[in-house]
N, C-alpha and C positions, 0 to 999 in steps of 0.2 A: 504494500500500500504506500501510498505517497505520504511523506512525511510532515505533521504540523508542526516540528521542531522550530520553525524560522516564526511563525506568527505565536506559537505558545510561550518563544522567549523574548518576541517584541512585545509581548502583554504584558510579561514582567517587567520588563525595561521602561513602557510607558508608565505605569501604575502600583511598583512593587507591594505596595501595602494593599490593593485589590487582589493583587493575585493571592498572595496568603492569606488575604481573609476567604478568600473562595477553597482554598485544601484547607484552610481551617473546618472545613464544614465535615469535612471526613472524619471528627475525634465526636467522642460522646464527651461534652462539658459540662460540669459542676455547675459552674457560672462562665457562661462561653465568654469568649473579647469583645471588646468594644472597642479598647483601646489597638490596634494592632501593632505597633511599635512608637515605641517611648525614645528618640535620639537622644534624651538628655540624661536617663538611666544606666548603669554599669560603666563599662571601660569604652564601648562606644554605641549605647542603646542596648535594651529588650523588647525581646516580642513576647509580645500577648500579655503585658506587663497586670492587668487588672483578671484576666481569667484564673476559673479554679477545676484542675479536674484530679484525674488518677490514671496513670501509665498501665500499673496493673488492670484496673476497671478495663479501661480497651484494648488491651491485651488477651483478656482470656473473659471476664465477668460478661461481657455483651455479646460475646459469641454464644454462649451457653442460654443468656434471655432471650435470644433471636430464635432459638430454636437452631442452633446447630452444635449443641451440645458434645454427642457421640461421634462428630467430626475430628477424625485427626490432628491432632495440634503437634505433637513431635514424634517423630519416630524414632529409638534409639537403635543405632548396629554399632555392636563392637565387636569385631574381629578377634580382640586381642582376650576376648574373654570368652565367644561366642557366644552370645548374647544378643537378643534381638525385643525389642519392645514397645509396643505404641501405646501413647497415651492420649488420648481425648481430652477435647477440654472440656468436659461435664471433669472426668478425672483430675484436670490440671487443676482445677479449679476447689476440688476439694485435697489436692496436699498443699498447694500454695495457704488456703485461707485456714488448714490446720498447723502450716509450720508459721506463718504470721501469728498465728497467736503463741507457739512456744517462743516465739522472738519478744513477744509483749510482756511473755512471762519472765523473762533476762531484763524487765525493765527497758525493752528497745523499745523507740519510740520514733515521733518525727525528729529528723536532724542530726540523730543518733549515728554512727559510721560501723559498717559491718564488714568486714575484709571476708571474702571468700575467696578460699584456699583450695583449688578444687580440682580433679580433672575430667576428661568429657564425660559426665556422667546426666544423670538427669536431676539428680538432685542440684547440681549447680543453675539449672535453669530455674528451679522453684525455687531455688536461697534466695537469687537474684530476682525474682518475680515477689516473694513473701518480701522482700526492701521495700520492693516499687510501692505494696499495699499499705502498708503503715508508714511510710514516709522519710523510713528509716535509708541512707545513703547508703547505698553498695560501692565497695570497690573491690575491684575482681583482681587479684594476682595469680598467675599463671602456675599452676598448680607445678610443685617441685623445683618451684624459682630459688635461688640458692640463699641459707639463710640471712646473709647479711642485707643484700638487698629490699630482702620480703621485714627485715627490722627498720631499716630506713622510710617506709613505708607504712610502717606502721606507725613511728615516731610522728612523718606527716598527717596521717589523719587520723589519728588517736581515737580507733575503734574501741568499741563498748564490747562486743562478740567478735568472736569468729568462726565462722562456718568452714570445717575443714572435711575432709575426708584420708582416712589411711595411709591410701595408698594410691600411686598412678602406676600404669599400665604401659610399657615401652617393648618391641619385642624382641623379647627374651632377657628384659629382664624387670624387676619391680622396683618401682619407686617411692622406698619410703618414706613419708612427708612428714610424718610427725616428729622426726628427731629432729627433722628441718625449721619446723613452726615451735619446738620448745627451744631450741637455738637461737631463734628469731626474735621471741620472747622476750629471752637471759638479755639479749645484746641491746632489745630495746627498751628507751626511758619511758614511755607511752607505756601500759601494761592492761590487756584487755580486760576486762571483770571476768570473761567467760570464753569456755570454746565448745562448739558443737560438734562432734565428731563423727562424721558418718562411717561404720567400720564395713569394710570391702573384704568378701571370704579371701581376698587372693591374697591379702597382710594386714591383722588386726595391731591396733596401735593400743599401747598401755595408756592408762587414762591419769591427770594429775590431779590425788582427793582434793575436791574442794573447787576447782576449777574446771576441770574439763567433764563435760557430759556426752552422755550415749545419744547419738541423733533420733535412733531407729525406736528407743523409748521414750523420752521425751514426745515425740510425735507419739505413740502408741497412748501415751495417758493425757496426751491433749484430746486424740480421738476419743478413748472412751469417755471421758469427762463430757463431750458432746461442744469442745472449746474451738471459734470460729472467729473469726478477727474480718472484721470488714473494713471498707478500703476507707483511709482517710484521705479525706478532701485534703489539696496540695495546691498552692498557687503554680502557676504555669511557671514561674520562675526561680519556684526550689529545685535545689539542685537533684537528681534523679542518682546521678552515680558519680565518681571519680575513679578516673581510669588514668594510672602514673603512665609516661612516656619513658620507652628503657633505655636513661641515660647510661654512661658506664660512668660518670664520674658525678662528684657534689649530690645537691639535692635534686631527688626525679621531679620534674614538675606533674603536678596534679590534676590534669582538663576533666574541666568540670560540664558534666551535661545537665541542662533543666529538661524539667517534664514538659511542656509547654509547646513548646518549638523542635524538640527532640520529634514530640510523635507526631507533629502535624509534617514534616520535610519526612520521615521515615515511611509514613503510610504515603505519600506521593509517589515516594523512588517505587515503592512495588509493582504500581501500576504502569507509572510515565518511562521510568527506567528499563525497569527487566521484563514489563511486560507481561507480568504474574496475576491470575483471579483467583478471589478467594476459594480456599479449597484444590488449589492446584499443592504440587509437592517441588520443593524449592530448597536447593542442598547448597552450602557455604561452609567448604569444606577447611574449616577456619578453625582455632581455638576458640572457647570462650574469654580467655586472657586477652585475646587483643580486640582491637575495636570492630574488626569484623565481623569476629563471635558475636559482642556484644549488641550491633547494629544488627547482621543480618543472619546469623541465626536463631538468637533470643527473639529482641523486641519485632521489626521490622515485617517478618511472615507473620507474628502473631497479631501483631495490631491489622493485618492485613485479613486475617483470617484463612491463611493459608497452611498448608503443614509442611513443618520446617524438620530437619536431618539433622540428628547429633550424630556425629562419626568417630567411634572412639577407635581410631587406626593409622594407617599410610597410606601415602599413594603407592610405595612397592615396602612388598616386604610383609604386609598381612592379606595375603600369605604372597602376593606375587602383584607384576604390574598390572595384573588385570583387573587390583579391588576397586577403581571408582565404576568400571563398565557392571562390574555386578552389581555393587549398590545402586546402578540408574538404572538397571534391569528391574531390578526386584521390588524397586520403590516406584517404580514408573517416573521418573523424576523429570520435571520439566527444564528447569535449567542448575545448571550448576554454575557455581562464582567459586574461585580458586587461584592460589597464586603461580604467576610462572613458571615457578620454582618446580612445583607438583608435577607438570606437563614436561618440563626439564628432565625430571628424573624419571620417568615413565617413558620418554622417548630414548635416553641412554641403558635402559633396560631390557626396553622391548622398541627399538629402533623400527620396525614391520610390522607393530602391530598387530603380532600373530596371536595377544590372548584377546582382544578387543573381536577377533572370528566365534569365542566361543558365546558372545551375549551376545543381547540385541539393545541399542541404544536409542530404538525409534522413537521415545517418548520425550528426547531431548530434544529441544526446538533450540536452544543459545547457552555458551561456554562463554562465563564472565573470567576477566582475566583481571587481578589490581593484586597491588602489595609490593611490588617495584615493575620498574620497566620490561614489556613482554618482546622481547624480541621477535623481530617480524620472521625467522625461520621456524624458532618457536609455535609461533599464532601459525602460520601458512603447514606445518605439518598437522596442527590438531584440526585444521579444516580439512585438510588431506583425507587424514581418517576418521572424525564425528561428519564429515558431510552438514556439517551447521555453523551457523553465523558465528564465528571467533570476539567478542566483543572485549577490548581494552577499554578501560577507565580505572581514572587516577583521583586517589584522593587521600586523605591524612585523616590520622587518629584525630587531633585535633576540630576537622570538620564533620566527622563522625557520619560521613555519605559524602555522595561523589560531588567532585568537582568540576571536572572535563569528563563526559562520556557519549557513547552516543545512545540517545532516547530508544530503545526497540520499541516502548509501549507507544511511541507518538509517530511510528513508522520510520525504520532505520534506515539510517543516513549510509552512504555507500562509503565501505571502508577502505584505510587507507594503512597498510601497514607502516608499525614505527608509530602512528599518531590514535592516542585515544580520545581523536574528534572533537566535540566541540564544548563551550562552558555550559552547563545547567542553568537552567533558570534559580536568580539568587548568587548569580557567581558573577561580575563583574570582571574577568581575567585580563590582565594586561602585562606586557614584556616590557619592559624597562632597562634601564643603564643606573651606574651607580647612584645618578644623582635625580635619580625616579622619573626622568624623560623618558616616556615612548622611544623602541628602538624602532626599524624598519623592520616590515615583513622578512623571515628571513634569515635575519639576524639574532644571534643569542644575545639573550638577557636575562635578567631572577625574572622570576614569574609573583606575581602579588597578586592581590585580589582587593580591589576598589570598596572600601567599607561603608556600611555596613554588612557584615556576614549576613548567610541567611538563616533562617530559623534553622535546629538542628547542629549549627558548630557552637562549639565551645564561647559561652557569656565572660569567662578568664579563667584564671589558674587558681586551683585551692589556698580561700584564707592566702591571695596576692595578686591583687591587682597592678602592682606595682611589675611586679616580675611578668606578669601579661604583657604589660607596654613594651618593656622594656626587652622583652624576647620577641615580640613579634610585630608592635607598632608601629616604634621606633625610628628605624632605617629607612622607612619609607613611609615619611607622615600620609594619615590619610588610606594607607592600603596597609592590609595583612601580608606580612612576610610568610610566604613558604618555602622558603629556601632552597627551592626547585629553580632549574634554569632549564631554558629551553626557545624555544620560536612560535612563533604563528606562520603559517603560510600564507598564500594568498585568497585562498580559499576560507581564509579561518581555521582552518583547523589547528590543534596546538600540538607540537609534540614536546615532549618530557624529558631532556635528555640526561637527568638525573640531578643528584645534589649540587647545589652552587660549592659544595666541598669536592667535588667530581668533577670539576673543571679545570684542567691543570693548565697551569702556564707554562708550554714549552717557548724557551727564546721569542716571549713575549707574545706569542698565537696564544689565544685563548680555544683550549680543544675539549672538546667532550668525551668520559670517559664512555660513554651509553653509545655514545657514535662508533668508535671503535668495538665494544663489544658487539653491536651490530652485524659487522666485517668478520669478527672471528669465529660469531655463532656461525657464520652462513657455510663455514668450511663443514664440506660431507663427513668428517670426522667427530668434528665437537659436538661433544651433548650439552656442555656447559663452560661459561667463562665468566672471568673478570676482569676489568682492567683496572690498575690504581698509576697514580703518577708519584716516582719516587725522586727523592734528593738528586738532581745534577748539580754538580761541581761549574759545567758550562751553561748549559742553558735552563738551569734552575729547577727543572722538574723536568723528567721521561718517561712514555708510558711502560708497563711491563705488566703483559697479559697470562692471566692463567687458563690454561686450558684441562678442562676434562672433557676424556674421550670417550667415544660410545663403546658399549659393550662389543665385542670383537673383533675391535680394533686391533690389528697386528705388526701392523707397520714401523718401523723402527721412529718413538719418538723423535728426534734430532731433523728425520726428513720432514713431519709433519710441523716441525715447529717452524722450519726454512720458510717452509708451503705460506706459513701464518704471517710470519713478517713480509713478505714480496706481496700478499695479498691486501696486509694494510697500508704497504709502498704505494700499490694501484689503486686501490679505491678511496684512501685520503689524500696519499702525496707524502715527501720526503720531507713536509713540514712536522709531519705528527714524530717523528725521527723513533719511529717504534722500529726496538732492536730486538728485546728480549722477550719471547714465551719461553712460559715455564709450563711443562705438564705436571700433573699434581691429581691422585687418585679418587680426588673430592673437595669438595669449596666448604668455608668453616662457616655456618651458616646461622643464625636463631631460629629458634624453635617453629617461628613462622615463617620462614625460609629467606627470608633476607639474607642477603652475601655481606658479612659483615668485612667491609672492606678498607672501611678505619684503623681496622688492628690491624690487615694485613699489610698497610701501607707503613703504620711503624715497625714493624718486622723487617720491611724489604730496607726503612731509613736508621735499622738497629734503633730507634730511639725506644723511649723506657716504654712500656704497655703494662695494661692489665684487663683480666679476663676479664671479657665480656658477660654480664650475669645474665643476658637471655641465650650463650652458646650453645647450639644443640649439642655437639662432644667437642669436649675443651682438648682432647688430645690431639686434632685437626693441623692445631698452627705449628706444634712440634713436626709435622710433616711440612707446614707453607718452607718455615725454617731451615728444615733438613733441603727440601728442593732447590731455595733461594743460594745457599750454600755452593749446593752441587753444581749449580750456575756460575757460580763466583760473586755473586750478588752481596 
């Protein structure tokens, strides 16, 4: 169908506070708005400044009075446990409003901060769902986050409880969390009153008298007791959750989401975005710890009325590369949203997509792609083999939904590999130079975004508004800093070409490290790369790419690395002055697949590092190390 993307984002553009009061119509409101944004309120305005509603209520309570109760609301598959489970939300809706009241009975209340410590299980969607109901803040840490960090976190928002579970589930081996969270405790000044422990048969946790309680009882004598907690009323502009950003150094900053503008921009994307009706099946193959989980597996299908996929697994490895093609199989799933990364390691696994022959993937209509840049060999093979629309779009924890994508639900824009299209309605994007002038099409610049946000990002940083400014205001009065650089073409569309820290100055060229990655994905051998720009003694920084190779790959290193430099000679030029690939058996990654390529860039300049506290295996860089070595590096 033809696309309304160009008149549905000149509507915003004319009248932005028309066009949110019109998706405002999509939430059930306590006391709906009147006011639709306040410029003079917070760090630069709030929206919906005088409404009253509840995130929980439209999440799950209004599904159930509408009459679609017995309708799917999560499916759980975990692989790693074999375990398979749906819940309704007539169901959802009685463990939420029976663990809201064990939360009431810890003295939680509005305001009150609950850290959930958790992994993909289903109880971290009701812990998070039982917040939303009593008004109580959640913040979600990434269940087996390593203690020090998950204490620095704690120390910021100084929770009342904590909703933990046992154990997390990795394969082949268990992850024990509670020596982790009594760690996290001892080290932290902040000291919870309580912890709720949910125990998992695959490693039960010892309990501390006086402190720690049993989940699975607790909940059992709120049931019998016949104890039910209904939702309190919340202005649209309490904050809903805080969700820390994983700094590796100082204090994490805390983005804070309100209820308000959170659900009114969330329940838009499902429709206008992804193109999702309620009661379709919608997988976001994400953690609940990052903002993915938190946006679009949690809230985002549930306020939509959709049924949403908790996947406690891999893309390879439980048991093989074939587990996302089963789980679309089995669940019928309409679209999936997933990071590069996932498609990356799926395609250096099974390069021919010889387990993808034994399912059937017909019930996928679109493959969302965000969480770093999708390289267009990347994108153009998963179209090769799903036969469906590849869709890139880019956005930040911070704005908690997209910022550049392209609309499928408004009829999809024709794509362009390398570029996730165009800005959303609410997103003002513009390229800039240092001194915040418009560059030319074309032309790299930081990428900002003209303020006011739109409803749905972050109103500031927890308990500091100061640190808001001053991290993201700042640099560019007037516009939100994303720290992304990148172009527009002529067409409008944007492309991404990663961190303005990704931008190295060789001999004064300002080059893109996502450019180059580009070139060395496209070689028939790599599954996987990265480029960083390390110390030159002449011309101040040079790039030096890593490459991993696909599964049966035999070819003697040394020729394929020759192949990789003359390739990026030809397709950038002898400006980019790239000498050195390095092969390397695997890229050190976080837990949600980011190439953490900050450490590896002090590795390659020996300067001082330390572990990263989201690394998926910290043994990774002793290999970058050993390789950079082998090089002379």
């Amino acid at each position: 169908m033809a696309s309304r993307y160009a008149q549905v984002y000149a509507a915003w553009q004319k009248d932005p506070q028309a066009f949110w009061a019109e998706a405002a119509r999509e939430i059930d409101w306590i006391e709906p708005p009147r006011v639709i944004f306040d410029e003079k309120a917070g760090v630069y305005g709030h929206w919906f400044p005088d409404a009253v509603c509840n995130t929980c209520w439209n999440a799950v309570d209004r599904h159930v009075k509408a009459g679609h109760g017995e309708r799917p609301a999560i499916i759980y598959d975990s692989p790693v446990t074999d375990t398979k489970r749906t819940i309704s939300y007539a169901s959802l809706l009685d463990e939420v409003e029976t663990l809201a009241a064990v939360l009431r009975d810890f003295n939680v209340g509005k305001g009150d901060r609950v850290i959930v410590y958790m992994p993909m299980i289903p109880e971290a969607i009701i812990g998070m769902l039982a917040c939303a109901r009593i008004g109580a803040i959640h913040s979600v840490v990434f269940g087996g986050f390593a203690a020090r960090e998950l204490a620095t976190r704690i120390d910021d928002a100084k929770p009342k409880l904590v909703l933990a579970a046992s154990c997390g589930i990795e394969p082949g081996r268990i992850v024990h969390y509670k020596p982790l969270l009594d760690q996290a405790i001892e080290l932290s000044t902040s000291k919870p009153h309580a912890v709720l422990m949910f125990q998992r048969d695959q490693g039960h946790a010892s309990l501390v008298a006086g402190r720690d309680h049993d989940w699975a009882k607790s909940v059992a004598n709120a049931r019998a007791a016949g104890q039910r907690a209904a939702c309190t009323p919340l202005k649209a502009t309490d904050p809903l959750y805080v969700l820390y950003t994983s700094g590796t150094t100082g204090i994490p900053k805390g983005v804070v989401r309100d209820n308000g503008g959170h659900m009114v921009a969330l329940k838009w994307s499902m429709k206008n975005l992804y193109g999702i009706d309620p009661g379709e099946v919608f997988w976001a193959a994400s953690d609940v710890g990052w903002v993915v989980g938190h946006s679009y597996i949690v809230y985002a299908p549930l306020l939509h009325g959709a049924t949403t996929i908790l996947y406690e697994g891999k893309p390879v490895g439980t048991p093989d590369a074939g587990a996302f093609w089963r789980v679309i199989e089995e669940h019928n799933i309409v679209a999936l949203f997933t990071a590069p990364t996932a498609f990356r390691a799926i395609k250096k696994e099974d390069p021919n997509a010889e387990h993808l022959k034994k399912y059937s993937t017909k019930s996928l209509r679109t493959l969302f792609l965000a969480g770093e840049r999708a390289d267009p060999d990347t994108v153009q093979w998963a179209e090769r083999i799903l036969g469906v629309p590849v869709i890139d779009h880019w956005w930040q924890t911070e704005t908690g939904w997209c910022i550049v994508g392209n609309p499928v639900g408004l009829g999809q824009l024709p794509v362009k590999h390398g570029s996730p299209t165009v800005p959303m309605p609410g997103y003002d994007v513009r390229i800039v130079d240092e001194a915040a002038k418009p560059v030319a099409d074309g032309r790299m610049g930081s990428i900002v975004v003209k303020l006011p946000l739109p409803p749905g990002a972050l109103p500031t940083l927890w308990q500091n508004d100061e640190r808001m400014r001053e991290s993201y205001l700042v640099d560019f009065p007037g516009y939100y800093k994303t720290a992304d650089a990148g172009y527009r073409d002529a067409d409008g569309y944007l492309y991404i070409m990663g961190r303005t820290d990704d931008i190295i100055n060789v001999a004064g060229h300002r080059l893109s490290t996502g450019g180059m990655e580009e070139v060395l994905a496209s070689h028939p051998d790599v599954a996987e790369c990265a480029v960083i720009g390390m110390k030159d003694s002449l011309k101040g920084e040079a790039p030096c790419g890593f490459i991993v190779l696909k599964s049966g790959v035999t070819r003697p290193h040394a020729d394929i690395e020759k192949e990789i430099v003359a390739l990026v000679r030809e397709k950038i030029g002898p400006v980019a002055a790239f000498k050195v690939a390095v092969t390397v058996g695997r890229l050190p990654k976080t837990r949600s697949g980011k190439i953490l390529r900050g450490t590896m860039k002090k590795i390659a300049d020996h300067d001082e590092w330390s572990m990263p506290a989201t690394v998926d295996d910290p043994a990774i860089f002793e290999e970058i190390g050993d390789a950079l070595k082998h090089k002379g590096v």
